[in-house]
Chimera marker file (.cmm) of the C-alpha trace (Angstrom):
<marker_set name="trace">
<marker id="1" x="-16.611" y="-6.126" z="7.468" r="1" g="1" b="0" radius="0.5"/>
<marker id="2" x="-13.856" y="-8.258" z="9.267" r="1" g="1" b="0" radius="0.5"/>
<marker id="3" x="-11.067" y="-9.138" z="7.147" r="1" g="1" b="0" radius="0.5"/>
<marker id="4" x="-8.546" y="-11.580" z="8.506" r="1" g="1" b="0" radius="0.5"/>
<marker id="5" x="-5.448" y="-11.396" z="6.733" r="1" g="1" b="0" radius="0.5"/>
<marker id="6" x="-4.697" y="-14.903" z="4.388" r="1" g="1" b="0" radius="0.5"/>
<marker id="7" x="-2.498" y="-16.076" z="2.059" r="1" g="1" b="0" radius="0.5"/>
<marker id="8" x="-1.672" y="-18.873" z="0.062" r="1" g="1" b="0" radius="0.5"/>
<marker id="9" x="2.110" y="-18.634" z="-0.099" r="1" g="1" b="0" radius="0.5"/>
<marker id="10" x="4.706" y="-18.386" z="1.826" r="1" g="1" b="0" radius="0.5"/>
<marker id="11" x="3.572" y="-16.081" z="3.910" r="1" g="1" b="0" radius="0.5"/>
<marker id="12" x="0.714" y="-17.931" z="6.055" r="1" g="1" b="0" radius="0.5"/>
<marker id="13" x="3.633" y="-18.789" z="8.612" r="1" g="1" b="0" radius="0.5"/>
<marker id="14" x="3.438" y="-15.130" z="9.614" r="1" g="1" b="0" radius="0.5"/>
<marker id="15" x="0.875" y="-14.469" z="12.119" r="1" g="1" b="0" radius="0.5"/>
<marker id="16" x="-2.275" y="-12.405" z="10.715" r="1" g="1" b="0" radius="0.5"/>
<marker id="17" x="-4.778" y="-9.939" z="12.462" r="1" g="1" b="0" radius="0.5"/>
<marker id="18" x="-8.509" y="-9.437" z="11.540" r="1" g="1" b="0" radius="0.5"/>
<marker id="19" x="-9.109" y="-5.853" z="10.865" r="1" g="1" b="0" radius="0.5"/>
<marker id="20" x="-12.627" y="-3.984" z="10.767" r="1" g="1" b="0" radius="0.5"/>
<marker id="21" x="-13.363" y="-1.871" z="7.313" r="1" g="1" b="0" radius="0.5"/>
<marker id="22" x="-16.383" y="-0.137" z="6.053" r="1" g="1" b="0" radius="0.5"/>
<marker id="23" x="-18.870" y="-2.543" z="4.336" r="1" g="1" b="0" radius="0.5"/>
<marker id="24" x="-19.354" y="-0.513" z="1.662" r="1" g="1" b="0" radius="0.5"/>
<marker id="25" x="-15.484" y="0.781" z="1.255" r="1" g="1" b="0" radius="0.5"/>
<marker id="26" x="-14.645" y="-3.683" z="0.751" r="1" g="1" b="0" radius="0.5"/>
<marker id="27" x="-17.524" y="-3.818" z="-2.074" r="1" g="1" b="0" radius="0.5"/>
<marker id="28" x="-16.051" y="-0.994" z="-3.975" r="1" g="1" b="0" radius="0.5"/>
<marker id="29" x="-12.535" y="-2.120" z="-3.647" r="1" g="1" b="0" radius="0.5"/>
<marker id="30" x="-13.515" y="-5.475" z="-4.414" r="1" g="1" b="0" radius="0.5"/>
<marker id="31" x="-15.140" y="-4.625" z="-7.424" r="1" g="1" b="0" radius="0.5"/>
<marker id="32" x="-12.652" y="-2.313" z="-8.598" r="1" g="1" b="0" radius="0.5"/>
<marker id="33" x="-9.737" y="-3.943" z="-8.500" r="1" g="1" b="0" radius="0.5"/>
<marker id="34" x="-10.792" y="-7.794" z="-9.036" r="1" g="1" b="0" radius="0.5"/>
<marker id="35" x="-9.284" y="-7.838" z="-12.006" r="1" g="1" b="0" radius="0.5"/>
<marker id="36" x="-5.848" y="-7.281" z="-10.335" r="1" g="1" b="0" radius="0.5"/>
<marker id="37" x="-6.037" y="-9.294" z="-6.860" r="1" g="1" b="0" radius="0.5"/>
<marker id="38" x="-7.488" y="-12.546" z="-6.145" r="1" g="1" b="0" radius="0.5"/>
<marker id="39" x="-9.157" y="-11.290" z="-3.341" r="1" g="1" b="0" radius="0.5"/>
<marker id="40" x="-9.527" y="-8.115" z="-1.084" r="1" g="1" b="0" radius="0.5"/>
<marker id="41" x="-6.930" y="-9.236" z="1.405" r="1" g="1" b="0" radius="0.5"/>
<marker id="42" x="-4.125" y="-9.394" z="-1.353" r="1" g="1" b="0" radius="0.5"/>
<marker id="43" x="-4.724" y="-6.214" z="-2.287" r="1" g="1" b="0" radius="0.5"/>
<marker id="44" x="-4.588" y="-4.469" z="1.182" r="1" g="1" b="0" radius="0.5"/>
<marker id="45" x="-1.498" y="-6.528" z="1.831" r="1" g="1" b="0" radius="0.5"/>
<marker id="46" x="-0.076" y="-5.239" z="-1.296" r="1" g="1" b="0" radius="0.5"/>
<marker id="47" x="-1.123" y="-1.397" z="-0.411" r="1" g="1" b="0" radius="0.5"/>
<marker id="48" x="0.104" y="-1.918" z="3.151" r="1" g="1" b="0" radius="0.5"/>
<marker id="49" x="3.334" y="-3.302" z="1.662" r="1" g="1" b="0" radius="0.5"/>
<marker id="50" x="3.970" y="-0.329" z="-0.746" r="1" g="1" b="0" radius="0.5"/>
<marker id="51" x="2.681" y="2.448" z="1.658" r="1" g="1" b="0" radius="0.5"/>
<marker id="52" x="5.367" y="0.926" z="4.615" r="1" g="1" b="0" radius="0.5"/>
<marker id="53" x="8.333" y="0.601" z="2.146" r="1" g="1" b="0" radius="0.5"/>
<marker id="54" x="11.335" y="2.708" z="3.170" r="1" g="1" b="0" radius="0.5"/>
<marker id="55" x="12.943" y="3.223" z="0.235" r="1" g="1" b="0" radius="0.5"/>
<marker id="56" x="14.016" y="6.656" z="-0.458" r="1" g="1" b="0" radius="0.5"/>
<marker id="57" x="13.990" y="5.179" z="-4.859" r="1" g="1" b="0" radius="0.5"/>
<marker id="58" x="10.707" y="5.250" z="-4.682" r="1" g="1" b="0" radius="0.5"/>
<marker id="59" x="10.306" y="9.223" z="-4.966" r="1" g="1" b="0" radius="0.5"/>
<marker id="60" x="9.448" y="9.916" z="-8.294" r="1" g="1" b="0" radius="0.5"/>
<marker id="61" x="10.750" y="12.400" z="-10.428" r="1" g="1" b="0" radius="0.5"/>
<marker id="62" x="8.267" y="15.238" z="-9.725" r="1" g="1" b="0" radius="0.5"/>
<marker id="63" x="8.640" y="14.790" z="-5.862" r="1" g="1" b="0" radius="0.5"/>
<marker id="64" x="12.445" y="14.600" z="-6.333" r="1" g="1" b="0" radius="0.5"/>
<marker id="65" x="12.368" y="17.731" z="-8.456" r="1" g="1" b="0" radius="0.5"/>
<marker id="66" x="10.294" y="19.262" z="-5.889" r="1" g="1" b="0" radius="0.5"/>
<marker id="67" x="12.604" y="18.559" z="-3.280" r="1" g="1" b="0" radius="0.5"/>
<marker id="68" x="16.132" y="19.700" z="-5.236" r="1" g="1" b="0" radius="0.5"/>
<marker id="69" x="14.309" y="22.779" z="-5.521" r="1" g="1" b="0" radius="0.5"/>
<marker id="70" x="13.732" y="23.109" z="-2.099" r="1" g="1" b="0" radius="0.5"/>
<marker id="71" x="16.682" y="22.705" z="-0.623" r="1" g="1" b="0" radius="0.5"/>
<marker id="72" x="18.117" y="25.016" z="-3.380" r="1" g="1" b="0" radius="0.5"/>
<marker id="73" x="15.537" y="27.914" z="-2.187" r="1" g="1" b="0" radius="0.5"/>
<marker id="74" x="16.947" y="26.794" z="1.363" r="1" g="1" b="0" radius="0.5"/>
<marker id="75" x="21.007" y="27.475" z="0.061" r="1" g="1" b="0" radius="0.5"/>
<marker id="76" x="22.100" y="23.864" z="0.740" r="1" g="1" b="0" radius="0.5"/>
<marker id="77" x="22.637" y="22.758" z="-2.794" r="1" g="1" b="0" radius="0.5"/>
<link id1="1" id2="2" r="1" g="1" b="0" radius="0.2"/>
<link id1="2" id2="3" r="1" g="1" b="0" radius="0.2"/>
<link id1="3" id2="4" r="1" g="1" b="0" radius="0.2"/>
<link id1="4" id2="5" r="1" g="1" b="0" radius="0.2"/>
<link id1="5" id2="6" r="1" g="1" b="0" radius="0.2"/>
<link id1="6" id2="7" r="1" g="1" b="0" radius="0.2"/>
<link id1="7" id2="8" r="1" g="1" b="0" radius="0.2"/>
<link id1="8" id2="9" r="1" g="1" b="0" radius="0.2"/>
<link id1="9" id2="10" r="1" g="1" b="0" radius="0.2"/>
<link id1="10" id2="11" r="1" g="1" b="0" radius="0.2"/>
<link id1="11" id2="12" r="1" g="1" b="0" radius="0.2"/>
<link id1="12" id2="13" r="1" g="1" b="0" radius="0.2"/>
<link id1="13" id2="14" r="1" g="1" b="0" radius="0.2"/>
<link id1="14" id2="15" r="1" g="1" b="0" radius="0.2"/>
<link id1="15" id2="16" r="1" g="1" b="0" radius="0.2"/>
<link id1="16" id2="17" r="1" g="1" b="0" radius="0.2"/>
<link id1="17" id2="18" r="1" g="1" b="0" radius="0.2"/>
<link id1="18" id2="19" r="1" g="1" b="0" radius="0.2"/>
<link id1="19" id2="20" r="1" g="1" b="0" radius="0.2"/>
<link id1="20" id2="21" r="1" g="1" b="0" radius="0.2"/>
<link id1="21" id2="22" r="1" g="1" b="0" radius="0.2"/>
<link id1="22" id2="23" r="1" g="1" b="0" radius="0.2"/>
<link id1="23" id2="24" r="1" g="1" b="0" radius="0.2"/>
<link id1="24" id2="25" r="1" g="1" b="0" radius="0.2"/>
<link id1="25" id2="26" r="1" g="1" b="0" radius="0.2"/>
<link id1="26" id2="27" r="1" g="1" b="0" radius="0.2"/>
<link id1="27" id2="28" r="1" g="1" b="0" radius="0.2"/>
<link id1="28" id2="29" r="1" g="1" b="0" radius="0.2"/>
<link id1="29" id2="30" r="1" g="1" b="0" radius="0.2"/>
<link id1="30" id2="31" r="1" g="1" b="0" radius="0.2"/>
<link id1="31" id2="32" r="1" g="1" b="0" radius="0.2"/>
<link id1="32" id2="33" r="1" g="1" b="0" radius="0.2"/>
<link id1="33" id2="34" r="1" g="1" b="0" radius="0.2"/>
<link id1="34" id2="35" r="1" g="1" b="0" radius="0.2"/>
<link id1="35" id2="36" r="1" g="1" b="0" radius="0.2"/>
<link id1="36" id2="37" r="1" g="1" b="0" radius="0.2"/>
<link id1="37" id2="38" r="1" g="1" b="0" radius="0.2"/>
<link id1="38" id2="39" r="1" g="1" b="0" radius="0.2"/>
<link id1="39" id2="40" r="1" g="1" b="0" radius="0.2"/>
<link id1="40" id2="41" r="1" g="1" b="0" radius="0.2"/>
<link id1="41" id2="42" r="1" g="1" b="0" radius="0.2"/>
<link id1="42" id2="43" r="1" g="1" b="0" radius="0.2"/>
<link id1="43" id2="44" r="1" g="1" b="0" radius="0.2"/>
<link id1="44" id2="45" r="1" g="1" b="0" radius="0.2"/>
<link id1="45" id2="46" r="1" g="1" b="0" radius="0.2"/>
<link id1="46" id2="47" r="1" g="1" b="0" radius="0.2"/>
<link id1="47" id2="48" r="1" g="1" b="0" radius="0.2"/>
<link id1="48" id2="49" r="1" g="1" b="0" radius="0.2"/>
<link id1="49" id2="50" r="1" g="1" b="0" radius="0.2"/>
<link id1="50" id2="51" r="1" g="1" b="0" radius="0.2"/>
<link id1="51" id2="52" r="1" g="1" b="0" radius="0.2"/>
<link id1="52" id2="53" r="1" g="1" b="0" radius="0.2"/>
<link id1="53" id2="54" r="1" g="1" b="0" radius="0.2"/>
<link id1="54" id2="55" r="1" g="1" b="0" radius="0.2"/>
<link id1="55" id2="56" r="1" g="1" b="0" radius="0.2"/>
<link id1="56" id2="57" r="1" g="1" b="0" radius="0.2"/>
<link id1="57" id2="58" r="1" g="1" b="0" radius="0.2"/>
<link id1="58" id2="59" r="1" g="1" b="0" radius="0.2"/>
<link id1="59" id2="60" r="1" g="1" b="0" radius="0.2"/>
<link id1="60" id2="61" r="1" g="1" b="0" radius="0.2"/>
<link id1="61" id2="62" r="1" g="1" b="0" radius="0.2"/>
<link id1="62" id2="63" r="1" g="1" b="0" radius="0.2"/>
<link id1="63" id2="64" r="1" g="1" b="0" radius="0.2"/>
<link id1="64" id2="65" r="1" g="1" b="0" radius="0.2"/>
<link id1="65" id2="66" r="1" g="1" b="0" radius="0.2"/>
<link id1="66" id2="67" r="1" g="1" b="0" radius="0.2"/>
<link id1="67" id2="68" r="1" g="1" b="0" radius="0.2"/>
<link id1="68" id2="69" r="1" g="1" b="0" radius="0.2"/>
<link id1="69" id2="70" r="1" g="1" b="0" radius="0.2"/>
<link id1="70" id2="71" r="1" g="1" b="0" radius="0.2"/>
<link id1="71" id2="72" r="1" g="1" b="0" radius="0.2"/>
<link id1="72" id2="73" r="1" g="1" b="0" radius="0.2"/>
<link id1="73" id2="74" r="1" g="1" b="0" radius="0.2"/>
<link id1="74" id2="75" r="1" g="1" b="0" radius="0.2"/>
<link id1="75" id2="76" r="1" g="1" b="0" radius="0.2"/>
<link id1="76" id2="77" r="1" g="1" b="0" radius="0.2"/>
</marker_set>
């Protein structure tokens, strides 16, 4: 399945790219997560959004746990 890339707000002045995705990967997300996103293209643009954030606040508290103890096994805190 091609998907181009569309939206209906402020962001159609930014250029889009059709991207090629498993038939049967689109019908599952579609179904599964209609109730959430108008349409599939929202919610890859939302997942691609979240995945590419660099924002070292979104760790949560198991991975940030996880990571303290780390660095304590290591001797730097």
């Amino acid at each position: 399945m091609t998907v181009a890339m569309t939206m209906t707000t402020t962001e159609t002045s930014r250029a889009r790219r059709p991207i090629n995705l498993p038939e049967d990967l689109c019908a599952v997300a579609e179904r599964r997560f209609a109730a959430q996103f108008e349409n599939l293209e929202a919610l890859l643009e939302f997942v691609l959004r979240e995945l590419t954030q660099d924002n070292a606040e979104s760790l949560d508290r198991a991975e940030q746990a996880l990571l303290e103890q780390r660095l304590k096994d290591l001797g730097y805190i």
